[in-house]
C-alpha beads as a LAMMPS data file, in Angstrom:
LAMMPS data file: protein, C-alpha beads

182 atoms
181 bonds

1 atom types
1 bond types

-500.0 500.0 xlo xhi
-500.0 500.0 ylo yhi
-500.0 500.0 zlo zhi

Masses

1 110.0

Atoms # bond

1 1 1 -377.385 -153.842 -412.364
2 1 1 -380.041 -155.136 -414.710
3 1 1 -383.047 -154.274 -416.738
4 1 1 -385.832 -155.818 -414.675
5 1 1 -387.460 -155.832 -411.360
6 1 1 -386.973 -157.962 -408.080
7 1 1 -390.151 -159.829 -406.546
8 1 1 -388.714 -161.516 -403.593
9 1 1 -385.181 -162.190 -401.498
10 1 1 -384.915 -163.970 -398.388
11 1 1 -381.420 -164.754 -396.707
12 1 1 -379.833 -168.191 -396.600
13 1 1 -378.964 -169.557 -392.811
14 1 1 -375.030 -168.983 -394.092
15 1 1 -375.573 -165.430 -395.036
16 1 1 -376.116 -165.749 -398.633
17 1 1 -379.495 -163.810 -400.247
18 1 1 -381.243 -164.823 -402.750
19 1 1 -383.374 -162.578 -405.052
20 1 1 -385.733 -163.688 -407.425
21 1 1 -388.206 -161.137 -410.039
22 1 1 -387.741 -160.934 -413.592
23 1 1 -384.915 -159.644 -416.127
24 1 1 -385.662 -158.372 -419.549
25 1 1 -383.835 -160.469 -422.082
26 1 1 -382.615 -159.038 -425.447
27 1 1 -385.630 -160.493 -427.319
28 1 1 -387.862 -158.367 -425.059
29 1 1 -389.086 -160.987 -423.066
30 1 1 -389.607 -161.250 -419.354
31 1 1 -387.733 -164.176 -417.644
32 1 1 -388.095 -165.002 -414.326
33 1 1 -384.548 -165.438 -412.723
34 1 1 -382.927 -166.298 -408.933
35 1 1 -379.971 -164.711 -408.454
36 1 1 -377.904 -165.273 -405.329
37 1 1 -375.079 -162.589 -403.706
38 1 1 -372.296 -163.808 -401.276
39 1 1 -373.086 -162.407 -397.492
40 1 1 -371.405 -159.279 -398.217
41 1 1 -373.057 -158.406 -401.283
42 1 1 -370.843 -159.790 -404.343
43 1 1 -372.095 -161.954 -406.791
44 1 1 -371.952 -166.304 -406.239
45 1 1 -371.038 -167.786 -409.516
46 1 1 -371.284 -170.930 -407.552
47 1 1 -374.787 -170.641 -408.292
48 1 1 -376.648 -171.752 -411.150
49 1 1 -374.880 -170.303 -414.329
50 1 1 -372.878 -167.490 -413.459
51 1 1 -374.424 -166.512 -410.006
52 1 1 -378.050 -166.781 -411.586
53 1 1 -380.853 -169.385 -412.403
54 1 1 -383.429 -168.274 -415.744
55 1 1 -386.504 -170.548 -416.641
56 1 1 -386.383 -168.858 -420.396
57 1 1 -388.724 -169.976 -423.440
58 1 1 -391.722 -168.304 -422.416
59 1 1 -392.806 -164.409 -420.199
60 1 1 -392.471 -165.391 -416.584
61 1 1 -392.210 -163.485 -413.466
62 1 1 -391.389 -164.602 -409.957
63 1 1 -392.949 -162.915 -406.518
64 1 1 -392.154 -165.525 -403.597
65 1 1 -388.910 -167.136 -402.933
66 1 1 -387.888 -169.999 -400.117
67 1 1 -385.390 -172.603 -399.087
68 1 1 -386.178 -175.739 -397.438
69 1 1 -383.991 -177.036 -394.775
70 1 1 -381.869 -179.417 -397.007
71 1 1 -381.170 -176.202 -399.165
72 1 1 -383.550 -176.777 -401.914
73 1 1 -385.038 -172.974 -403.478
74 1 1 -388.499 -172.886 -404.209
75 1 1 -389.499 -169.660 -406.437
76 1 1 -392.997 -168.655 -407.161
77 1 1 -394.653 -166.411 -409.711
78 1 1 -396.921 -166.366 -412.791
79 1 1 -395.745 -167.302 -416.231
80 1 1 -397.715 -166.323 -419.303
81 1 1 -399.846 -169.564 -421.062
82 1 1 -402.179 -169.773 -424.056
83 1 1 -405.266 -168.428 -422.289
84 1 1 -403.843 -166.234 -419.844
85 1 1 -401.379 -166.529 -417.153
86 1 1 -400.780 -169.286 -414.812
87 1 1 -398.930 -169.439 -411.693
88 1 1 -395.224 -170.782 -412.134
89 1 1 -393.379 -173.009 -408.549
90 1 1 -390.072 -173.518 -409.689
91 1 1 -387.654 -176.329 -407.683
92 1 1 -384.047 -175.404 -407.414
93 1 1 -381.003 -177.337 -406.091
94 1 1 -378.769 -175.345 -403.702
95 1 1 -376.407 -174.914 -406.380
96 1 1 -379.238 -172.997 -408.829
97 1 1 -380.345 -176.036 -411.021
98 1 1 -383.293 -176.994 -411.489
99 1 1 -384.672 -180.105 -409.886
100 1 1 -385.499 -182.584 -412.475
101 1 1 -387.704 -184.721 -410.067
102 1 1 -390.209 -181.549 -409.416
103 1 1 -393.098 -181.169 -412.175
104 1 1 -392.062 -184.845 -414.189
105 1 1 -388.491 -183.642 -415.118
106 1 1 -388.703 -179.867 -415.994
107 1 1 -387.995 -178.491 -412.576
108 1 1 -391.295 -176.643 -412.413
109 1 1 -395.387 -176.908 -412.629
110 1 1 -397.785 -174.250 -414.195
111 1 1 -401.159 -175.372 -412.273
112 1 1 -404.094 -173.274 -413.252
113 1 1 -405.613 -174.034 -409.344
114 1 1 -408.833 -173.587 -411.682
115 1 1 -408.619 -170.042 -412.209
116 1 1 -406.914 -167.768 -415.027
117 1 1 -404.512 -165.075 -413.923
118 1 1 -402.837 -166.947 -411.737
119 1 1 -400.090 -165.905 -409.737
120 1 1 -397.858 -167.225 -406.672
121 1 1 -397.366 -164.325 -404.672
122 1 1 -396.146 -165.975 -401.188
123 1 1 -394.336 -169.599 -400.456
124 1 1 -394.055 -171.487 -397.437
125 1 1 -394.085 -174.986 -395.505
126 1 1 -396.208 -176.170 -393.239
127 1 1 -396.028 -178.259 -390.668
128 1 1 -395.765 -181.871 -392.420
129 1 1 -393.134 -179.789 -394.316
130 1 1 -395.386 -179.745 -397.594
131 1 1 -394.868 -176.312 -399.849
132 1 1 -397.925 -174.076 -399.659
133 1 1 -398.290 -171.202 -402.128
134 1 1 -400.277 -168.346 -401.538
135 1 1 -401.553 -166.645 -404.870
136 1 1 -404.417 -164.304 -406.501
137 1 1 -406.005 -163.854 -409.747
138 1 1 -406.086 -160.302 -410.208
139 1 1 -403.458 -159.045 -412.686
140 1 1 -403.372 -156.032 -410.409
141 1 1 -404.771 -153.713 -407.958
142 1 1 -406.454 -151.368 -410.919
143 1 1 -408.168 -154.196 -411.806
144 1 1 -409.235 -155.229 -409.080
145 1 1 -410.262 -152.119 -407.749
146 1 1 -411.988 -151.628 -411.391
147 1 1 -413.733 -155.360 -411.385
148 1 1 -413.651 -157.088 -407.903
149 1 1 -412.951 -160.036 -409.647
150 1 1 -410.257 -160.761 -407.577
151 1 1 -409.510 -164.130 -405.986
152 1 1 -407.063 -165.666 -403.297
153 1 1 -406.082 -168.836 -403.793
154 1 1 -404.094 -171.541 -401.324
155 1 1 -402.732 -174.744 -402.684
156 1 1 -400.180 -177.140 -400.930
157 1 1 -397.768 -179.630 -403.378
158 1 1 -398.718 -183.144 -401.608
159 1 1 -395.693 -184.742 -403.939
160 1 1 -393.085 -183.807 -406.040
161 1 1 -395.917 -182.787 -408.540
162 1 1 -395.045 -185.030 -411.146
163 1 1 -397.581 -185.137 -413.908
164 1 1 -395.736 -187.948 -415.731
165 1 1 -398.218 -190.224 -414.697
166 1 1 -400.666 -188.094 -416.130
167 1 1 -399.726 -186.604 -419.813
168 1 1 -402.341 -183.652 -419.079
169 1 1 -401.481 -183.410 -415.088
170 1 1 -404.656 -183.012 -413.968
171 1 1 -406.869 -186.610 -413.877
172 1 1 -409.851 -185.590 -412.134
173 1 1 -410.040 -182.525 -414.696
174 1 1 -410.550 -180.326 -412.119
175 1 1 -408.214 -177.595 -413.399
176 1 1 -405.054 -178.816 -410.011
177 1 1 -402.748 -180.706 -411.382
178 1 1 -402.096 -184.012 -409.410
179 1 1 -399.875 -183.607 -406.464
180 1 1 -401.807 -179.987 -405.632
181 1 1 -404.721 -179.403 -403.167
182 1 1 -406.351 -176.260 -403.591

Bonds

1 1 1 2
2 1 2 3
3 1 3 4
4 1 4 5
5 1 5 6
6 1 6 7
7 1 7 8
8 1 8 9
9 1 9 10
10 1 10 11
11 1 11 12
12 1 12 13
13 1 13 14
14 1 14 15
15 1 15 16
16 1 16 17
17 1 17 18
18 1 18 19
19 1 19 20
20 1 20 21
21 1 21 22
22 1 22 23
23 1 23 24
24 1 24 25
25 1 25 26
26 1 26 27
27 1 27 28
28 1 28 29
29 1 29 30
30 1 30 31
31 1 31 32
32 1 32 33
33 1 33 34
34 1 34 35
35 1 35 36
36 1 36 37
37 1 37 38
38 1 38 39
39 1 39 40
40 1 40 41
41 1 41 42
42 1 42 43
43 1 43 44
44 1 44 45
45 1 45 46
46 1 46 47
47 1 47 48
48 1 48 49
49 1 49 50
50 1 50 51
51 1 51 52
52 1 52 53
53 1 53 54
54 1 54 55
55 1 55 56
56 1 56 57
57 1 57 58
58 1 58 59
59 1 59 60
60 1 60 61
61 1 61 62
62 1 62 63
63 1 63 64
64 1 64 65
65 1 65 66
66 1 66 67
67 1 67 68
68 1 68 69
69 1 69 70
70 1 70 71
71 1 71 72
72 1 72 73
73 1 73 74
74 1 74 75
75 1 75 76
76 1 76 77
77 1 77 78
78 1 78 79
79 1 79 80
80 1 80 81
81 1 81 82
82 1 82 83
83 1 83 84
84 1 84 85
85 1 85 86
86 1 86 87
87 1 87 88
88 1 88 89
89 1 89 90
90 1 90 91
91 1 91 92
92 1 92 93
93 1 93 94
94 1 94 95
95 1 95 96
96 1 96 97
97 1 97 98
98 1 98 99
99 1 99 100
100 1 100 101
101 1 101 102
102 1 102 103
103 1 103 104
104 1 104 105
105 1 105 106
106 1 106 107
107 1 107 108
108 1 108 109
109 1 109 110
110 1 110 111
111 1 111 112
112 1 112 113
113 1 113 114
114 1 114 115
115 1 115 116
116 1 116 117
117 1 117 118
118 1 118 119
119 1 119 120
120 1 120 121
121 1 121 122
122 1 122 123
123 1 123 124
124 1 124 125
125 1 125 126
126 1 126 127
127 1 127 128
128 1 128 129
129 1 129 130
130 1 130 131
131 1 131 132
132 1 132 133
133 1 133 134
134 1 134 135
135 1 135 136
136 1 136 137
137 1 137 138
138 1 138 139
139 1 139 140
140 1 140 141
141 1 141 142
142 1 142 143
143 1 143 144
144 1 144 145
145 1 145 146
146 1 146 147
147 1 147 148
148 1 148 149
149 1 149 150
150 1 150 151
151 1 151 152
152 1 152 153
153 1 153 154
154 1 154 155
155 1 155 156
156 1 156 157
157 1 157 158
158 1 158 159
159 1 159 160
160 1 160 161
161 1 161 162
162 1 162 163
163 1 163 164
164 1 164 165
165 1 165 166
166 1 166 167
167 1 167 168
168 1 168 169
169 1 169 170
170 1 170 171
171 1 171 172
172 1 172 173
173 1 173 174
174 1 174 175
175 1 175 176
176 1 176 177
177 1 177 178
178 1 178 179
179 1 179 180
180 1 180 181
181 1 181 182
């Protein structure tokens, strides 16, 4: 139905599902996308811009995918940076826009977590109700097999991760933006 690959889907508590990966656009980029289907199947183009959301303008990818209870998405991935990659948390309204109050009014953050080849592979809540991604820095299991250099990473958003009050994000210089504990 498209030329790209799914990372994630989970199922909405009305039915709905929501997939998220990324789509090949004509200028041969990778974009990372959520997409959501009806409960039996069809395409919602209640959501986002004709059934889909795309965070375009630069190679991204998304693995994890959540929804909070108020209906909020979360989507999770890697995005390619000067550098190398960094991992990519996207904030979504139920209806597929993105939240301009997440990551100081572009809807998403690109933390580092100190590490290159970052990338969100799992997203969940815990109990204070805090997002938690779950992420690694190998671009692959070849490599890693090849280099052990391999490493897991955990970081929870304490905030809406705004790095407005911050032009570079990240005070303490520490490579975590504010707003992230790794």
């Amino acid at each position: 139905f498209f030329r790209g690959r799914a990372g994630a889907m989970t199922i909405q508590p009305d039915g709905r599902i929501l997939v998220d990966g990324a789509i090949w656009t004509t200028q041969d980029t990778l974009e990372l996308f959520v997409q959501r289907y009806s409960a039996d199947g069809g395409n919602d183009p209640t959501f986002g811009v004709n059934g889909e959301f795309r965070l375009g303008g630069f190679d991204a990818v998304a693995y994890g995918i959540v929804t909070d209870p108020a209906g909020r998405i979360y989507a999770g991935g890697t995005v390619q940076a000067p550098g190398g990659t960094r991992c990519v948390l996207v904030a979504l309204f139920p209806h597929g826009a993105a939240d301009p109050a997440f990551g100081g009014g572009t809807g998403y953050i690109t933390p580092t977590l100190g590490r290159t080849n970052c990338v969100v592979k799992t997203i969940w809540f815990d109990t204070q109700g805090a997002i938690v991604m779950g992420a690694d820095t190998s671009l692959g299991m070849d490599e890693l097999a090849a280099s052990n250099t391999g490493s897991i990473l955990f970081a929870r958003v304490l905030t809406a991760a705004n790095p407005a009050t911050d032009p570079s994000g990240d005070a303490d210089a520490d490579g975590v933006p504010n707003g992230v504990e790794a």
